[in-house]
VOGUDREN-51185 format. One line per field, with one value per residue: residue number from 0; y negated, z, x of N, C-alpha, C, O in turn. Coordinates in steps of 0.2 Angstrom, whole numbers. Each point is the difference from the previous one (the first is absolute). Layout:
N
seq	[NUM/...]
nnorth	[Y/...]
nup	[Z/...]
neast	[X/...]
canorth	[Y/...]
caup	[Z/...]
caeast	[X/...]
cnorth	[Y/...]
cup	[Z/...]
ceast	[X/...]
onorth	[Y/...]
oup	[Z/...]
oeast	[X/...]
This chain:
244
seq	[0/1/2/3/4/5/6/7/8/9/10/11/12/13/14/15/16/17/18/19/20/21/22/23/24/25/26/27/28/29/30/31/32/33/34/35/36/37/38/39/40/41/42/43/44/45/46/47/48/49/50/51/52/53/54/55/56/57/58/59/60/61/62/63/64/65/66/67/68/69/70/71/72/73/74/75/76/77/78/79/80/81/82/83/84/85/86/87/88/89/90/91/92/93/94/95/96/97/98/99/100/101/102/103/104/105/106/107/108/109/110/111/112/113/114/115/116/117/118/119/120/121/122/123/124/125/126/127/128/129/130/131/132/133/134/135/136/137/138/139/140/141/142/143/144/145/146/147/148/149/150/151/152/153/154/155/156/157/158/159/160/161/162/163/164/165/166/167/168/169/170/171/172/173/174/175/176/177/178/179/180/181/182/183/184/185/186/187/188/189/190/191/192/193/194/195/196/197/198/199/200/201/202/203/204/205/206/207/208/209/210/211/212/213/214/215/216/217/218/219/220/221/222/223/224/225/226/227/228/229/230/231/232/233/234/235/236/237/238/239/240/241/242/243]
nnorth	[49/-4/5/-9/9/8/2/8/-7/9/-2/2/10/8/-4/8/12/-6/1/11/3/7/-2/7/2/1/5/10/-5/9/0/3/-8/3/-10/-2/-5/-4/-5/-3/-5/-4/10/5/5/2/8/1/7/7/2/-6/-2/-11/-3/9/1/-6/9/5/2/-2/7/1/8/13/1/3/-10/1/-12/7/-5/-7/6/7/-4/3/-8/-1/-4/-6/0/6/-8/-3/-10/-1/0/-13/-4/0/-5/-11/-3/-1/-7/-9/2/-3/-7/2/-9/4/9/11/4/6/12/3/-8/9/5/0/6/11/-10/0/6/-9/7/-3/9/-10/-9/-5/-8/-11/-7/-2/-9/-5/4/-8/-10/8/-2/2/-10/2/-11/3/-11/3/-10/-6/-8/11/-2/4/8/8/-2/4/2/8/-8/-3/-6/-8/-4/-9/-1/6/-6/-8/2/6/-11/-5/1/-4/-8/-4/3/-9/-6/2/2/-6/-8/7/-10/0/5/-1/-10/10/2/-4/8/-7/0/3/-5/-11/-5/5/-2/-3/2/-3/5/-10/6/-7/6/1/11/1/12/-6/9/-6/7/2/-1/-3/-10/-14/4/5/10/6/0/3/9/-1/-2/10/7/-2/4/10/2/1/6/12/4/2/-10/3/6/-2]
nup	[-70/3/4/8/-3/7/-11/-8/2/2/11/6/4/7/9/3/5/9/11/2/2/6/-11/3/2/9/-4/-3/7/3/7/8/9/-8/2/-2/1/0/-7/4/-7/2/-5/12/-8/3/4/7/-2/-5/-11/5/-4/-2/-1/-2/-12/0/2/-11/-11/4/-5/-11/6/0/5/-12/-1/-7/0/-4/-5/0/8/-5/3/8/7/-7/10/-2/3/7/3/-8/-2/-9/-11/1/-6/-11/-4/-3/-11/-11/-7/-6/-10/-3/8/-12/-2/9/-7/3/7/8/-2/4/9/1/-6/11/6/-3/4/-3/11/1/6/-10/-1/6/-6/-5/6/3/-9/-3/7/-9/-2/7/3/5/-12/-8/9/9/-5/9/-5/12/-4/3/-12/1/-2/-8/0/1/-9/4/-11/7/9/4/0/10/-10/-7/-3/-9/-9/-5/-9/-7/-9/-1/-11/-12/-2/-1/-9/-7/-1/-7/-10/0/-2/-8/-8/-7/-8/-5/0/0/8/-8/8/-9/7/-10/4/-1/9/-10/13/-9/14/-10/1/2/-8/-11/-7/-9/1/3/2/-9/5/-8/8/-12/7/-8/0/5/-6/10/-4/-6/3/8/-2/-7/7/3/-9/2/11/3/-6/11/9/0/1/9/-8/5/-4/12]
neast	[111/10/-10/2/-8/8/3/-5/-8/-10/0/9/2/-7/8/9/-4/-6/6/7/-15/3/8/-6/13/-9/11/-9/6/-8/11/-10/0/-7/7/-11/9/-11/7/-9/7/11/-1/-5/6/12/-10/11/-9/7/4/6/-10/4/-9/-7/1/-7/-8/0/-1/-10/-6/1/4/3/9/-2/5/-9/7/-9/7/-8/-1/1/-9/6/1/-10/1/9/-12/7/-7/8/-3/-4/2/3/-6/-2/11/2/-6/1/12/-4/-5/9/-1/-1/-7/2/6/-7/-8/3/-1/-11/3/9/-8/-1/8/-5/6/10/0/8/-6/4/-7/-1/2/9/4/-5/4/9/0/-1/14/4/-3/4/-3/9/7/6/2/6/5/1/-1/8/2/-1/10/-8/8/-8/-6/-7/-2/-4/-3/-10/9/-6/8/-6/-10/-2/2/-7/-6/0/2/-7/-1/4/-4/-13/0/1/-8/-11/3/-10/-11/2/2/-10/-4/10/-5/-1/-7/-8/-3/-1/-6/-1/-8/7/1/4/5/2/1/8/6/-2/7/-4/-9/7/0/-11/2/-2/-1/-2/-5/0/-11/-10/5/2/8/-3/1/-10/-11/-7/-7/-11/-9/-5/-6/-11/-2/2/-12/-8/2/-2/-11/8/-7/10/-8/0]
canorth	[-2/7/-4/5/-2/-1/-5/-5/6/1/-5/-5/0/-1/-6/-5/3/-1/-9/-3/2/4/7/3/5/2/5/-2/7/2/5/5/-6/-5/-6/-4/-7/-4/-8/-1/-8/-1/3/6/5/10/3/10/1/7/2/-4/-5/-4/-2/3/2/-7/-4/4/-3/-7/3/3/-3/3/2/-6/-1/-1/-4/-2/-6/2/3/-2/3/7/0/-5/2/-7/-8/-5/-3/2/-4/3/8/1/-4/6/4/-3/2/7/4/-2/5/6/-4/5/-5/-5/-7/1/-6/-5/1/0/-6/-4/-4/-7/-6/-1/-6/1/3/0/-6/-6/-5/4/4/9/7/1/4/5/6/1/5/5/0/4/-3/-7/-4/-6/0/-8/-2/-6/-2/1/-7/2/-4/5/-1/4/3/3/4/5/-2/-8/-1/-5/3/-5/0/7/-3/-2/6/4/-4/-2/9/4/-4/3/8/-3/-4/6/6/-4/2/6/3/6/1/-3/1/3/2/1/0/-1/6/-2/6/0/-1/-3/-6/3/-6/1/-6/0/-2/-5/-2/-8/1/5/2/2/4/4/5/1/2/7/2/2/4/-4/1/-4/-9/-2/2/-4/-5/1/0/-6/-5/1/-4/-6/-6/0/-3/-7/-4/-3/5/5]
caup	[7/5/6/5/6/2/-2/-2/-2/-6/-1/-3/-6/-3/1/-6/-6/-1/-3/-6/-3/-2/0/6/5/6/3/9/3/7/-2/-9/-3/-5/-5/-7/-1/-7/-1/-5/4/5/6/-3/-1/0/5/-2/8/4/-3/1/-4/1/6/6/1/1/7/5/-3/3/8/2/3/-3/-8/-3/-5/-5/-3/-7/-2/-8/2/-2/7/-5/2/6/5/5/-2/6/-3/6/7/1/2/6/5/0/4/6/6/1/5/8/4/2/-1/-1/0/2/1/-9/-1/-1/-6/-5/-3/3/-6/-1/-1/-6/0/-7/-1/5/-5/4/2/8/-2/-3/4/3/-5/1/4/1/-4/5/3/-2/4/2/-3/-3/5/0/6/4/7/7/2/-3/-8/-6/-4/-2/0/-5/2/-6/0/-2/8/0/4/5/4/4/2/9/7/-3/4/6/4/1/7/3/1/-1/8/4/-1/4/9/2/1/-6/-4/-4/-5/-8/-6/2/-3/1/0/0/0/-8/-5/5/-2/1/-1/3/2/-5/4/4/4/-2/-5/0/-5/3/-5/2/-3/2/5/-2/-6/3/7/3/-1/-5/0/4/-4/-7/1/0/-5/-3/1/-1/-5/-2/3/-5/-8/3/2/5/5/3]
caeast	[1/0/0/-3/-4/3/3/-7/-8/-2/-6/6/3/-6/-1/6/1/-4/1/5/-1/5/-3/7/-4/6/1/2/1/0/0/2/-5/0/-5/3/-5/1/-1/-2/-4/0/-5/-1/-4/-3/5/1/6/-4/-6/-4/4/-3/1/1/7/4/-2/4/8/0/1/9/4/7/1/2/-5/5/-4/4/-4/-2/-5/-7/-5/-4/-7/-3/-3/-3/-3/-1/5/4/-1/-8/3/4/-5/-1/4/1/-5/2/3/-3/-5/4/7/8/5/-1/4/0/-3/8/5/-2/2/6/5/-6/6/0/-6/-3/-4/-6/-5/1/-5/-4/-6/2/2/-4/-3/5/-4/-6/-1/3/-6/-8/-6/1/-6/4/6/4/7/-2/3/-3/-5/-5/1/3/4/-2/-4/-5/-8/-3/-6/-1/0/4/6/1/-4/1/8/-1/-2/6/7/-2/-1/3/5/-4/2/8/1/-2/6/10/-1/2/5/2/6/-1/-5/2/-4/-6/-8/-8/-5/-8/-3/1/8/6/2/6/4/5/6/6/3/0/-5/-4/-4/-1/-4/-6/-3/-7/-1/-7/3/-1/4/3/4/3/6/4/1/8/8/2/1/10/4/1/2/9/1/-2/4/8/-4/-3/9/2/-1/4]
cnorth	[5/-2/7/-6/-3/-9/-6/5/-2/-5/-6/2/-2/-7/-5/3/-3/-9/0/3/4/8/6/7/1/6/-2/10/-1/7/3/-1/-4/-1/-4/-7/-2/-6/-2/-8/-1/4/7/2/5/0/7/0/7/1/-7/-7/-6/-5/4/3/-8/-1/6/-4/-6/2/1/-7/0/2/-2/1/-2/-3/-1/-3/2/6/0/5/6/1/-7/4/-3/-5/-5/-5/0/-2/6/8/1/-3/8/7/0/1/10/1/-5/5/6/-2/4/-6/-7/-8/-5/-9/-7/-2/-4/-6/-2/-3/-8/-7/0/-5/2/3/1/-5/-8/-4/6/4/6/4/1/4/7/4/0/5/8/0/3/-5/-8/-4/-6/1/-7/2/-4/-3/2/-4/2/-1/4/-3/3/5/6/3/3/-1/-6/1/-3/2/-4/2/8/-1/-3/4/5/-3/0/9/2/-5/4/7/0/-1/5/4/-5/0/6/5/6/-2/-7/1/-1/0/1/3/-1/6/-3/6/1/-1/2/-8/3/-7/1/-7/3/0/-5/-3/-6/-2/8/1/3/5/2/5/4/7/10/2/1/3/-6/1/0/-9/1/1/-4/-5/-2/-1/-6/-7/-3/-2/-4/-5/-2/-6/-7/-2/-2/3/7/0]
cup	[5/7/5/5/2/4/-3/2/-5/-2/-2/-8/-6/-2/-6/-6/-5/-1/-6/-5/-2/-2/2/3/3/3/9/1/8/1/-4/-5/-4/-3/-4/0/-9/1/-9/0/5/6/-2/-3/0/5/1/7/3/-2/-1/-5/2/7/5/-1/0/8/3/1/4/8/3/3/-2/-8/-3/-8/-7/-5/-8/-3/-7/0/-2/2/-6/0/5/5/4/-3/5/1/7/6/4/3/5/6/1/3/8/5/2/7/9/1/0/-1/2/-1/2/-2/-10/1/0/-5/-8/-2/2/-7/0/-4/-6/-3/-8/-3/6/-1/4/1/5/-4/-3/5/3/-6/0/6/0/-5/4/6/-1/5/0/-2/0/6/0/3/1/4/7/2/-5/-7/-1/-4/-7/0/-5/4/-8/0/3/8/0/5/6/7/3/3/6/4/1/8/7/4/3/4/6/2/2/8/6/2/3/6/2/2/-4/-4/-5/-3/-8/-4/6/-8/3/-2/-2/-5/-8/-1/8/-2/3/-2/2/1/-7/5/7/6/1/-6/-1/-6/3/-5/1/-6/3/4/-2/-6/3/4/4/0/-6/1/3/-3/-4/4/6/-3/-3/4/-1/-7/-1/2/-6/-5/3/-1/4/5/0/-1]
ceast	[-2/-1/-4/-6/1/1/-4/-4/-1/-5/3/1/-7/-2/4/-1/-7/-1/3/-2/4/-5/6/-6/3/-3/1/1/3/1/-2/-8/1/-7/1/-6/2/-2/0/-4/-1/-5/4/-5/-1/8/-3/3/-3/-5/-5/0/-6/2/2/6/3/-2/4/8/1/1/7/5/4/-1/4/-2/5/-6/2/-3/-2/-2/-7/-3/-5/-7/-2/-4/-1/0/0/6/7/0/-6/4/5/-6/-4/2/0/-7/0/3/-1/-6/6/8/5/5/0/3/-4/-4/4/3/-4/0/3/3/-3/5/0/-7/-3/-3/-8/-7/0/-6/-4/-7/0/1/-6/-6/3/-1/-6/-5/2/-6/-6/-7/4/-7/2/8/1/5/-3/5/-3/-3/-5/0/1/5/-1/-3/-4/-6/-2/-7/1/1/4/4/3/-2/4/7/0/-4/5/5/-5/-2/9/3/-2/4/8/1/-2/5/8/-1/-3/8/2/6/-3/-5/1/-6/-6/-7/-4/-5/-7/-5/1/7/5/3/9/8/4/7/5/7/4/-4/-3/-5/-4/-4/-7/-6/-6/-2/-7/3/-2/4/8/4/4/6/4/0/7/7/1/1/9/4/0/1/7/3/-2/4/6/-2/0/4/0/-1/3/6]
onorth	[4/-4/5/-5/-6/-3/-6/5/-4/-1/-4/-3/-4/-2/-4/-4/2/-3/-5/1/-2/3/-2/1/1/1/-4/4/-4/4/1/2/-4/3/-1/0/1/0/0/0/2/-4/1/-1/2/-3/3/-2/0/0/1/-2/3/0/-2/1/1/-5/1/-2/-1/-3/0/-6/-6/0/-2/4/-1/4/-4/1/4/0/-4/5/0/4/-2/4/2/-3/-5/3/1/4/2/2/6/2/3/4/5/2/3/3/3/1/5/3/1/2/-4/-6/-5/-5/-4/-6/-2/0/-6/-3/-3/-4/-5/3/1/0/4/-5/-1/-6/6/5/5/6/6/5/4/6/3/0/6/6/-3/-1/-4/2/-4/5/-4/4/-4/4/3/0/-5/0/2/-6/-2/4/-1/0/-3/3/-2/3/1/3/1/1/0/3/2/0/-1/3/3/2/2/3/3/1/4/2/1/1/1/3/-1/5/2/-3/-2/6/-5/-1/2/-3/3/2/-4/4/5/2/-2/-2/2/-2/3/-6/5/-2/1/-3/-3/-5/4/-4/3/-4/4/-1/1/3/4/6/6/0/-4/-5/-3/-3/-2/-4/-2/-2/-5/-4/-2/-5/-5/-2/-3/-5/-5/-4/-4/2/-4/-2/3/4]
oup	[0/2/-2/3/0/5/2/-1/-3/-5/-4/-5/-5/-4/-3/-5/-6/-5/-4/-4/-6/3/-1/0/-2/3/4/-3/2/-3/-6/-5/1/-2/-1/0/-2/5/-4/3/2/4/-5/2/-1/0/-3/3/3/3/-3/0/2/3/4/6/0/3/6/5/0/5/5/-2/-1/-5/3/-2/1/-2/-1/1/-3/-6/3/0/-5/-3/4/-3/4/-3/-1/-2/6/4/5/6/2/6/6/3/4/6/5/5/5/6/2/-4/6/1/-4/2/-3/-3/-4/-2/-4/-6/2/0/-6/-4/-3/-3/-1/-5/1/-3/6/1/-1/1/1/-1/0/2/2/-1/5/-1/-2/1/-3/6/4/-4/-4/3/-4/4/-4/4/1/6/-3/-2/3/-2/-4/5/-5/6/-5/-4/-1/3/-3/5/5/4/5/6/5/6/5/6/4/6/6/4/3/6/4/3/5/6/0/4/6/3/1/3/0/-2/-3/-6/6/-5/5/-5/5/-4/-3/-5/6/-6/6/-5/5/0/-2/5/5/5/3/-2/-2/-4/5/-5/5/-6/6/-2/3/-2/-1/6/-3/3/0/-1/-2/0/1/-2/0/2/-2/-4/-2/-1/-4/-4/-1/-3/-3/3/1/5/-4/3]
oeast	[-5/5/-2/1/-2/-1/0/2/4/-2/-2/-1/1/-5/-3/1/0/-3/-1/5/0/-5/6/-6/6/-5/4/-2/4/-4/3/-2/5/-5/6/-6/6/-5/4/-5/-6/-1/4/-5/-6/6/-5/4/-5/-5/-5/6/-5/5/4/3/6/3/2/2/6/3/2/0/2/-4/4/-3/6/-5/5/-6/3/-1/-4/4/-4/-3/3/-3/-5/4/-3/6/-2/1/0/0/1/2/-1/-3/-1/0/0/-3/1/0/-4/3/2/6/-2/-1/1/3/0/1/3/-2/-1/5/0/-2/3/-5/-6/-2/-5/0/-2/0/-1/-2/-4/-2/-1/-4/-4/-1/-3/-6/-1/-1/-4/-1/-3/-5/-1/2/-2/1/-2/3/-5/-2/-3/-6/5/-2/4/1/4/-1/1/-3/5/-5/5/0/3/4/2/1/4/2/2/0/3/0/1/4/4/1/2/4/4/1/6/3/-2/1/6/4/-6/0/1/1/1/0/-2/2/-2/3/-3/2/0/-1/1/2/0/-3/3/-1/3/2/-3/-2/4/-2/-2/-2/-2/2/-3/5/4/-1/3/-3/3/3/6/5/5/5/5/6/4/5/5/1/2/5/2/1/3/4/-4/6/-5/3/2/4]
């Protein structure tokens, strides 16, 4: 299979070549640049890019825009070097390139394959497990509506989601209404600051429902939150039957 950048990313490609568990390897070449990814069970394992082999030649190789690439399948990977599983190693890339965004369209890109349902986790609760492995300092999460009913939830210690959920929905109206009778821009996401956790809420896109994340506040970056939590509202809604 012969293609260009161009035309899919590499975070698309990394995406199909890893739902459809394929063992393959794909030569990428940029000018007088080349690299090499392996897929092996569904994840990568070892990437080569400029003297370099593991994750950090797969967060160079992700950075590129142009190129083109050539995918052979049945391939067996000469070497293991990345233990991080796919979803994780594009979430990873991504914070990379938002602290230094050589591409702007990459966040975009890394789960526009969502329509492929078969592969998507069809219960609120996996994805909310699911990022709670990408949060540094998580301690719990929920989807709340905006009538304060969690639809969904986890936590990694004993706190009542119910009860954080309605305070959650009554701050974030409070901050939602403030920012309409002033006249700012749409309200998208608020943090809470307390001298132990961030409380961090964002809108799903519909806005009929927000994610909401607490995280202790000396372990987590408020930047990575934000990011993972970007990234995932956009599945979460997708994981909702009936909604969006």
């Amino acid at each position: 299979m012969l293609g260009y950048l161009q035309d899919i990313s590499l975070a698309n490609l990394i995406q199909l070549n890893c739902q459809e568990r394929k063992t393959a390897a794909l030569a990428l070449k940029y000018n007088d640049h080349q690299g090499e990814l392996y897929f092996k069970d569904g994840n990568v394992v070892h990437a080569v890019f400029n003297g370099r082999e593991g994750e950090e030649a797969a967060y160079e190789l992700l950075s590129w825009q142009e190129g083109a690439f050539e995918l052979k399948t049945g391939i067996e990977p000469p070497a293991v070097t990345i233990n991080r599983g796919w979803s994780s190693l594009l979430i990873e890339g991504a914070r990379r390139l938002d602290e230094n965004p050589s591409n702007p369209d990459f966040l975009d890109s890394i789960f526009d394959i969502q329509s492929e349902d078969d592969f998507m986790p069809h219960k609120l609760e996996d994805l909310l497990k699911e990022l709670s492995g990408e949060v540094d300092g998580y301690i719990a999460s929920s989807i709340v509506g905006m009538d304060g009913i969690d639809i969904a939830h986890h936590a990694r210690s004993k706190i009542n989601t119910e009860a954080a959920s309605a305070q959650m929905t009554m701050l974030f109206k409070l901050v939602d209404t403030s920012v309409s009778k002033n006249g700012h821009e749409t309200l998208e996401d608020n943090v809470l600051t307390t001298s132990n956790v961030y409380v961090y809420t964002r809108y799903l896109p519909n806005k009929d429902y927000f994610l909401g994340v607490i995280a202790d506040r000396k372990s987590a970056s408020l930047g990575n939150l934000r990011l993972i939590c970007k990234i995932y509202v956009d599945r979460i809604q997708k994981a909702m039957p009936g909604v969006g």
